[in-house]
C-alpha positions as CSV (number, residue, x, y, z in Angstrom):
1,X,32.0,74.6,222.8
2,X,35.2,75.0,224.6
3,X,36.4,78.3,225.8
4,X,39.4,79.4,225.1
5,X,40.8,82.4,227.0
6,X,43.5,84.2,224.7
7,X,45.6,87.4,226.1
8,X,45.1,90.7,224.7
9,X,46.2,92.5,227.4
10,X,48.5,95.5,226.4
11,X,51.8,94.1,227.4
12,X,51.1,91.3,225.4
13,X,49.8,93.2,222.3
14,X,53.4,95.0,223.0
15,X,54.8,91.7,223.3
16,X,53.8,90.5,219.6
17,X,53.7,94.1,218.2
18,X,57.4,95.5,218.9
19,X,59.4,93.0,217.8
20,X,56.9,92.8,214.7
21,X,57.3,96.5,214.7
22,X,61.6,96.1,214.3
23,X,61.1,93.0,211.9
24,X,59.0,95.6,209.6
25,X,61.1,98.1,209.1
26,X,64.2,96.0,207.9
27,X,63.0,96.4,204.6
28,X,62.2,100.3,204.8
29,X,65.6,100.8,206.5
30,X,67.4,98.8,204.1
31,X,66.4,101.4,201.3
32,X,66.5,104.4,203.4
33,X,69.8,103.5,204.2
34,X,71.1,103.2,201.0
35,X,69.4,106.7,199.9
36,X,70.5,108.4,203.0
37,X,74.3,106.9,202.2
38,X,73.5,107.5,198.2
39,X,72.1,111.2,198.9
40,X,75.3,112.5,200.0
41,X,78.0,110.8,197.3
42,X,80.1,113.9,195.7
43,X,79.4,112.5,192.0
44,X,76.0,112.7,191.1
45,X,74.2,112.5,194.3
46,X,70.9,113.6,193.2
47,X,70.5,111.4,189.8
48,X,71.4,108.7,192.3
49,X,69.1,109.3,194.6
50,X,66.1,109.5,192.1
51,X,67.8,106.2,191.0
52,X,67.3,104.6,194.3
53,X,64.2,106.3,194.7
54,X,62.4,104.9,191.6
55,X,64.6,100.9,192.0
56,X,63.0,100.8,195.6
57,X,59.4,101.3,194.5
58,X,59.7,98.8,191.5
59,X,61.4,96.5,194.2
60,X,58.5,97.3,197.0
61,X,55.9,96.4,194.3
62,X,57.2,93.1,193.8
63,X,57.9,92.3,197.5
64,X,54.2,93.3,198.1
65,X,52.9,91.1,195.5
66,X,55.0,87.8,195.9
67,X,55.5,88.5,199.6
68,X,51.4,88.4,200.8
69,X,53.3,84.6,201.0
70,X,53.6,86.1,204.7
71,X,49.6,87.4,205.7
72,X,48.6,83.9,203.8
73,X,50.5,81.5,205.8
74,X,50.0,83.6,209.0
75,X,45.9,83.4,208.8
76,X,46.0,80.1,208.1
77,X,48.7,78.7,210.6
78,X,47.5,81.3,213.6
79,X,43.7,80.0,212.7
80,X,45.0,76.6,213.4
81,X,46.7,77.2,216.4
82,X,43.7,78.8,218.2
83,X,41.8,75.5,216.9
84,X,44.4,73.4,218.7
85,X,45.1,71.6,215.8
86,X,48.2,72.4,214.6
87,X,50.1,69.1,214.1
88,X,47.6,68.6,211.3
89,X,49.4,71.7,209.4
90,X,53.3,71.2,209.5
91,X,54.1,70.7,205.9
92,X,52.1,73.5,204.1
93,X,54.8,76.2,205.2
94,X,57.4,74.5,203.4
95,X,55.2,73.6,200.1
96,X,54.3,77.9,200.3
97,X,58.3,78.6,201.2
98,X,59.2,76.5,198.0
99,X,56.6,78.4,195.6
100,X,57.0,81.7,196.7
101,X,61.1,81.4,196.3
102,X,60.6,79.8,193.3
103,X,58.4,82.8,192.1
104,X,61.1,85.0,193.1
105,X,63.8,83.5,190.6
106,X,61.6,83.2,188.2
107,X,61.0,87.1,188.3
108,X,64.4,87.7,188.6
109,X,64.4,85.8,185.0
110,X,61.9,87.5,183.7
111,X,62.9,91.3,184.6
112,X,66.5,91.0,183.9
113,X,66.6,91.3,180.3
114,X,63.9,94.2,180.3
115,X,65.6,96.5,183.1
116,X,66.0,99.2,180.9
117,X,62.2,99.4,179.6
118,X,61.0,98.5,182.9
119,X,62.6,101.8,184.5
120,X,61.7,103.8,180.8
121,X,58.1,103.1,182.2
122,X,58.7,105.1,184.9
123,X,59.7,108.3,182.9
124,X,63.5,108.1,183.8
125,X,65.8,109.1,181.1
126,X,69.9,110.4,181.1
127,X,71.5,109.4,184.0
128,X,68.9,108.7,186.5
129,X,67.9,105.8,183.7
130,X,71.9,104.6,183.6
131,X,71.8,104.5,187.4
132,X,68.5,102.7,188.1
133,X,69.2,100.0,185.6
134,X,72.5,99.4,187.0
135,X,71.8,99.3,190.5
136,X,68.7,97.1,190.1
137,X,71.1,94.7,188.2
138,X,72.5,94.3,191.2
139,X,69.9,94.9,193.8
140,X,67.2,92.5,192.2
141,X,69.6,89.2,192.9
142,X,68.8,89.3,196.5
143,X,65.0,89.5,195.6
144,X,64.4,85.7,196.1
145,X,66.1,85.7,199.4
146,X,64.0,88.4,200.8
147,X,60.5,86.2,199.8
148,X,62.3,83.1,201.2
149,X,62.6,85.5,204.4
150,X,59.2,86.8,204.7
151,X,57.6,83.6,203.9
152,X,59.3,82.2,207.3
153,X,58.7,85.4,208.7
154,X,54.6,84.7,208.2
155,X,55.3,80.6,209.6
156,X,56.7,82.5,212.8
157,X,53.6,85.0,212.7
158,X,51.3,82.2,212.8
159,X,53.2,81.0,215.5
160,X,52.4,83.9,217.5
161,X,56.2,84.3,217.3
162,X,57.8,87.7,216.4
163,X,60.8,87.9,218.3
164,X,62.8,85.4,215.9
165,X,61.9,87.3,213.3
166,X,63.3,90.6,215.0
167,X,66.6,89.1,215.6
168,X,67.1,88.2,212.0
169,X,66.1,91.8,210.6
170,X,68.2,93.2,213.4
171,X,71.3,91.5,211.8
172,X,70.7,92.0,208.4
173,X,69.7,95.8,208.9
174,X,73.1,96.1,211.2
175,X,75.0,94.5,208.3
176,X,73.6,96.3,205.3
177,X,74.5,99.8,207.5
178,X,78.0,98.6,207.9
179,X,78.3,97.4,204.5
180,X,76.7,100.9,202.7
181,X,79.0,102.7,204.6
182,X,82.2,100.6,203.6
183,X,81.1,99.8,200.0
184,X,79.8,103.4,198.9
185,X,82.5,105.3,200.1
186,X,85.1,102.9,200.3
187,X,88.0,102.4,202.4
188,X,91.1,104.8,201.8
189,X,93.8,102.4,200.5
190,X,92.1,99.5,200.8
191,X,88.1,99.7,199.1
192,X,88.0,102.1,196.2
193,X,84.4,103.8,196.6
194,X,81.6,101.7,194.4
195,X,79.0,104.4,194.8
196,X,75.7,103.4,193.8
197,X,77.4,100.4,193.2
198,X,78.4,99.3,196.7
199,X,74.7,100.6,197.9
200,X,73.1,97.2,196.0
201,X,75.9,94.8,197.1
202,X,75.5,96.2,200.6
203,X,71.7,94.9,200.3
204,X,72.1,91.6,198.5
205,X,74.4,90.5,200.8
206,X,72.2,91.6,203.6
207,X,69.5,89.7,202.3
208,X,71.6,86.7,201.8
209,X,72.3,86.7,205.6
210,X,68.9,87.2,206.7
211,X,67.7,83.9,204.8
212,X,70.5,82.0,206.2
213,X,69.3,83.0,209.8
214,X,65.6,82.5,209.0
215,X,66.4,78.9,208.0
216,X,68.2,78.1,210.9
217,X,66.2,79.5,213.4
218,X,62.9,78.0,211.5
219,X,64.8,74.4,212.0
220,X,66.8,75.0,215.1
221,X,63.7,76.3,217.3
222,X,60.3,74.9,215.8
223,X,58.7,71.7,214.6
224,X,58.2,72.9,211.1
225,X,60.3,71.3,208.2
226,X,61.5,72.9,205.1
227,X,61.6,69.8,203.2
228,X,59.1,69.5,200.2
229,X,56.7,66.6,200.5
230,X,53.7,65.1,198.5
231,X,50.5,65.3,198.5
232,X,50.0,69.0,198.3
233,X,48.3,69.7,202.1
234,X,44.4,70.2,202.2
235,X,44.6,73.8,203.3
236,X,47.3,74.4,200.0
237,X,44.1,75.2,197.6
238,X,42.7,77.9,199.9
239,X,46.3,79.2,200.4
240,X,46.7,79.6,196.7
241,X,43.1,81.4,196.6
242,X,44.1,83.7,199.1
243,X,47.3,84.8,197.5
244,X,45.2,85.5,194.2
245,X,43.4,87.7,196.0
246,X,46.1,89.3,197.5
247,X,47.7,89.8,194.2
248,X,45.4,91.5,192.5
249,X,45.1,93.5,196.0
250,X,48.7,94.3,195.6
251,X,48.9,95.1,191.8
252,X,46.1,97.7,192.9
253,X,48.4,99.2,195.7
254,X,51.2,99.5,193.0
255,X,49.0,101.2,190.3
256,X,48.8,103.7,192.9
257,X,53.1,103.8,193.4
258,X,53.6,103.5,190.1
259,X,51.5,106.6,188.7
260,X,52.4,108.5,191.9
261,X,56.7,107.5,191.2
262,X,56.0,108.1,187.4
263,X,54.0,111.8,187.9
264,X,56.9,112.4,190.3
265,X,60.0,111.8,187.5
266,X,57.7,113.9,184.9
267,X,58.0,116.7,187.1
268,X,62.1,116.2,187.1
269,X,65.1,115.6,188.7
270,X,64.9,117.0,191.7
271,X,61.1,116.4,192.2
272,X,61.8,113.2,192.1
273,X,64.7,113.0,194.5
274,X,62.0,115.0,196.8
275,X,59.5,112.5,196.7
276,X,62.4,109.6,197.0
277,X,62.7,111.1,200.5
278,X,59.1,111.6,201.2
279,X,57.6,108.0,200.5
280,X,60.8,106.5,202.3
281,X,59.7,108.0,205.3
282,X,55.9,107.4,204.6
283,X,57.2,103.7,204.4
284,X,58.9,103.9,207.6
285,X,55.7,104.7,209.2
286,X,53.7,101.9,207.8
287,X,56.5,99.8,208.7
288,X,56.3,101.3,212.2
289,X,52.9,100.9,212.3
290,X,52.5,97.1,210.6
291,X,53.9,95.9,213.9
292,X,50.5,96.4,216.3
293,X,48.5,95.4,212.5
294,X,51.3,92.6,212.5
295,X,49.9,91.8,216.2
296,X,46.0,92.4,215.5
297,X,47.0,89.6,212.1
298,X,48.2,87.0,214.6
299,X,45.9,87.6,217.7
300,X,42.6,87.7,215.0
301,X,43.1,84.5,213.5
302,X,43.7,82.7,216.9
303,X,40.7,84.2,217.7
304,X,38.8,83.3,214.7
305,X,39.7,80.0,215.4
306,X,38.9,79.2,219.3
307,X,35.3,81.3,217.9
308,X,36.4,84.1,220.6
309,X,34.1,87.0,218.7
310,X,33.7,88.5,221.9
311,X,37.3,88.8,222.4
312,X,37.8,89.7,218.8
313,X,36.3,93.3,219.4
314,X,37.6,94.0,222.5
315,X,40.8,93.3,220.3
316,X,40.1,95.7,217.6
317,X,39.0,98.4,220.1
318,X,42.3,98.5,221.5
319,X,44.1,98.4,218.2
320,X,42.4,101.2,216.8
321,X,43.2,103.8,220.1
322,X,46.7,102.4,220.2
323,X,47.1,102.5,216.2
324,X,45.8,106.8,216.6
325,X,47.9,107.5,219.7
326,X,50.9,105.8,217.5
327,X,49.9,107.9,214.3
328,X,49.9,110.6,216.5
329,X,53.1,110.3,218.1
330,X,54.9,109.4,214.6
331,X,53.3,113.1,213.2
332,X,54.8,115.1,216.4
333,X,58.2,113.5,216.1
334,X,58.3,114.3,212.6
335,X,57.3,117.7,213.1
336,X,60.2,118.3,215.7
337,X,62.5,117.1,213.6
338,X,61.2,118.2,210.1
339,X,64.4,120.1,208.8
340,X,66.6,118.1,210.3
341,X,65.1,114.8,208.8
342,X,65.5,116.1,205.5
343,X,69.0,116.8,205.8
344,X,70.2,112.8,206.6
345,X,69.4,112.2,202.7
346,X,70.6,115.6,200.5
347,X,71.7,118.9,200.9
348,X,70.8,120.1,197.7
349,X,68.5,123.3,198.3
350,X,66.6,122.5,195.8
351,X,65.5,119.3,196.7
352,X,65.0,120.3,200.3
353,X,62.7,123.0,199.1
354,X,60.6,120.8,197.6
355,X,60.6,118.0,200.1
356,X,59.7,120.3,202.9
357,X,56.7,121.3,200.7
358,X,54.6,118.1,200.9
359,X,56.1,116.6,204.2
360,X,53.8,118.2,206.5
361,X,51.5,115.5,204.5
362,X,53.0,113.0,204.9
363,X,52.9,113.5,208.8
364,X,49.4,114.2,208.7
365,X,48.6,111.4,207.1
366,X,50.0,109.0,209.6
367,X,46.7,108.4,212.4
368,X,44.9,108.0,209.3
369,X,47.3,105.0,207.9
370,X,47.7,103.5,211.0
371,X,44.0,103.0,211.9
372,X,44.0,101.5,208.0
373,X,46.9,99.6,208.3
374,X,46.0,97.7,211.5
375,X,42.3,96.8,209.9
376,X,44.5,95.4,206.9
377,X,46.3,93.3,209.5
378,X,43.3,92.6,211.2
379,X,41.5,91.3,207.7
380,X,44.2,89.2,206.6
381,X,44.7,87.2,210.2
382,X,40.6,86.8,209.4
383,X,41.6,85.1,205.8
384,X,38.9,87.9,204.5
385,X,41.7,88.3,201.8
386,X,38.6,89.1,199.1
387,X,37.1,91.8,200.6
388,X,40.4,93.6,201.3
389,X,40.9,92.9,197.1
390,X,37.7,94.7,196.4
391,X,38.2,97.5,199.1
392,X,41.7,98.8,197.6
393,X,40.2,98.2,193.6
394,X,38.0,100.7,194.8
395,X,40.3,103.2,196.3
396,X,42.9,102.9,194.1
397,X,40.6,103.2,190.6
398,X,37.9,105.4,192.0
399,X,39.5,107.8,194.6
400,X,43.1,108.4,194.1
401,X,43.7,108.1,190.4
402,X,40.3,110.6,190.1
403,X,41.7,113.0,192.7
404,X,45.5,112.6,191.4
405,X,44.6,113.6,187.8
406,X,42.3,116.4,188.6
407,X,45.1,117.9,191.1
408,X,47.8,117.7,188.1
409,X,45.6,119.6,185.8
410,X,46.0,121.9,188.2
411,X,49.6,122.4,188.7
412,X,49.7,120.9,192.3
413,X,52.1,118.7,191.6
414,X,53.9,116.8,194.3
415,X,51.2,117.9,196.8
416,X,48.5,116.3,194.3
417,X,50.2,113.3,195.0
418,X,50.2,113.0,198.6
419,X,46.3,115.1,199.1
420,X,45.3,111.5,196.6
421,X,47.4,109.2,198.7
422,X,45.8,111.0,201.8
423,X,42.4,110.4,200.2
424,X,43.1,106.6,199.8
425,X,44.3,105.8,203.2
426,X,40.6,107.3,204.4
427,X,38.9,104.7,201.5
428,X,40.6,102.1,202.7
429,X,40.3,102.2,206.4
430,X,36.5,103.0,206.9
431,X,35.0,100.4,205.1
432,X,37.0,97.9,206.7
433,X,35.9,99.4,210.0
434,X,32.3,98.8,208.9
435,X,32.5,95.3,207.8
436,X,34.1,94.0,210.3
437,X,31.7,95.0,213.2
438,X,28.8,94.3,211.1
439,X,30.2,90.5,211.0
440,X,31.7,90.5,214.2
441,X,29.5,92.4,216.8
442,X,26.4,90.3,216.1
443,X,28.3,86.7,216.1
444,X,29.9,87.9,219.8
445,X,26.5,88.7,220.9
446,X,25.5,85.1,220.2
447,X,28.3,83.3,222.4
């Protein structure tokens, strides 16, 4: 067998991870821009926060299913590259491109007539209901832009390629700032102020842009072709098999938001608005973090396929310190700046009372979800979509809706929600750990 040497070396981790890191968060900063801008509107700032709040989570749930497009296309193209054979592979991306965008309308189909019982699900009612189904209205159009995004985003992961990526988020976030800004408050005597409104167009047409630049950079600086061609390539079935996986993965992970977003509007208005805040910046940090799992996805399947199991642990040794030290260093900066931070998005007391409650949480949480988060990447660069299905079943159905209802009974409220999320970061991340040494360390041992 040949030997194929493959760089893990920290600077090139860095190298994959930080512009992986920047690509991340475009999503996260898209809707935490919009709260932050929507959080401090003179009319109705908190309704329209809870709004945004309760949009972005229905949204996020949607991304996650249809957009595991990314991990899928990224195992399989990164495995394929580390086997030197990539010129057998060129026209699977665009087949996945076309049904994952395709998906994306058809969703958009599907949940536009039902907007109001979708968000009546969720327990909002009065105004916060008015607002939600207005600015996903809006919001949802650029829905199959962002898959169409994300799916090229995974081509350019498999790749080993993140710095495209980076570039196009950079613009889109830069433009969706600009536009918030302009739209929601308007421009005196030229822009009368759209409010929530403007928040939604701001993000649409960000999304629009971002595809736009995706596409051209996809054609402009790679071999790969968008165009659609028959037969369906050999690798398309296990593609498919992986994304069923990863679906029922996903609709796990949204059990989890959506009981957590709907025990969060039962408790009201401003409860709601406090957790808005909260999971936005819990987000962030998995955003953050997703860029060294985002690294450890792309280096694991090139290693998987040049049969580098040796190299493959030193890999996820490294991954792990660097994903504690970065969990670490998120809690600390939040702790220095943990009044201030809540002040970007509201300045009603009340909902700062209540936010600054369960943050401390949310900041503890973050070595935790990082160690997690990177075995997730790790896992899905492997193609080991099944067992990551089965491992967040069991957290989501056995340890935090267990833990969540118990902690309600007993009044805990928001903090019931984020002691249960804390709960099923830790069942998630150790039995990942577990598995994957126990496949990995005695195949390295043999070569």
């Amino acid at each position: 067998m040949r030997l194929v040497k493959i760089n893990i070396s920290f600077k090139h981790i860095n190298k994959l991870a930080i512009p992986a890191l920047i690509s991340g968060v475009s999503e996260p900063v898209l809707s935490l821009t919009d709260a932050a801008i929507v959080g401090k509107m003179s009319v109705n700032s908190v309704e329209s926060l809870a709004a945004v709040g309760l949009v972005t989570t229905f949204l996020s749930m949607l991304i996650w299913v249809l957009g595991q497009t990314r991990s899928a296309i990224s195992s399989i193209i990164s495995q394929y590259v580390g086997a030197n054979l990539l010129h057998t592979i060129k026209n699977l991306p665009a087949q996945a491109i076309f049904i994952i965008t395709g998906l994306g309308v058809l969703i958009v189909m599907l949940t536009y007539p039902f907007t109001k019982p979708i968000f009546k699900l969720y327990n909002a009612t009065g105004l916060v209901l008015d607002y939600s189904v207005l600015y996903y209205k809006i919001r949802v159009l650029g829905f199959p832009f962002t898959l169409f995004t994300i799916a090229i985003f995974g081509v350019f992961r498999g790749l080993q390629n993140t710095f495209y990526p980076m570039i196009v988020a950079i613009i889109g976030t830069a433009v969706n700032i600009i536009l918030d800004v302009i739209l929601v408050y308007g421009i005196n005597g030229f822009i009368e102020p759209m409010n929530i409104e403007g928040a939604a167009y701001a993000s649409v047409i960000a999304q629009i842009i971002m595809a736009i630049f995706s596409a051209y950079l996809l054609l402009k600086k790679t071999e790969i072709t968008l165009k659609f061609t028959w037969p369906l390539h050999k690798e398309f079935k296990r593609f498919i098999l992986m994304i069923v996986n990863l679906f029922v993965r996903t609709i796990a992970l949204n059990v989890t938001l959506y009981f957590a977003s709907r025990f969060a509007t039962g408790y009201g208005a401003a409860y709601i608005a406090a957790y808005t805040i909260a999971i936005s910046l819990w987000f962030l940090g998995a955003f953050i973090i997703d860029g060294y799992a985002g690294a450890g996805n792309i280096l694991s399947g090139k290693l998987l396929g040049a049969k580098a199991y040796k190299t493959l642990i030193q890999l996820s040794n490294k991954l792990i310190k660097y994903g504690i030290l970065i969990g670490l260093f998120l809690g600390v900066m939040g702790a220095l700046f943990y009044y201030p931070l809540g002040l970007i998005f509201t300045k009603e007391p009340e909902v700062l009372e209540k936010f600054y409650n369960i943050f401390w949480l949310v900041l503890a949480m973050q070595p935790i979800c990082a160690v997690a988060f990177i075995f997730d990447g790790i896992f899905k660069g492997l193609g080991k979509m099944q067992y990551l299905r089965n491992v967040l079943l069991f957290s989501t159905f056995a340890i935090f809706l267990p833990i969540l209802f118990i902690l309600d009974h007993y009044e805990y409220k928001l903090k019931a929600i984020f002691i249960a999320m804390a709960f099923w970061m830790i069942a998630r991340g150790i039995p990942l750990i577990i598995k994957f040494r126990k496949i990995f360390i005695p195949l390295s041992q043999k070569t």
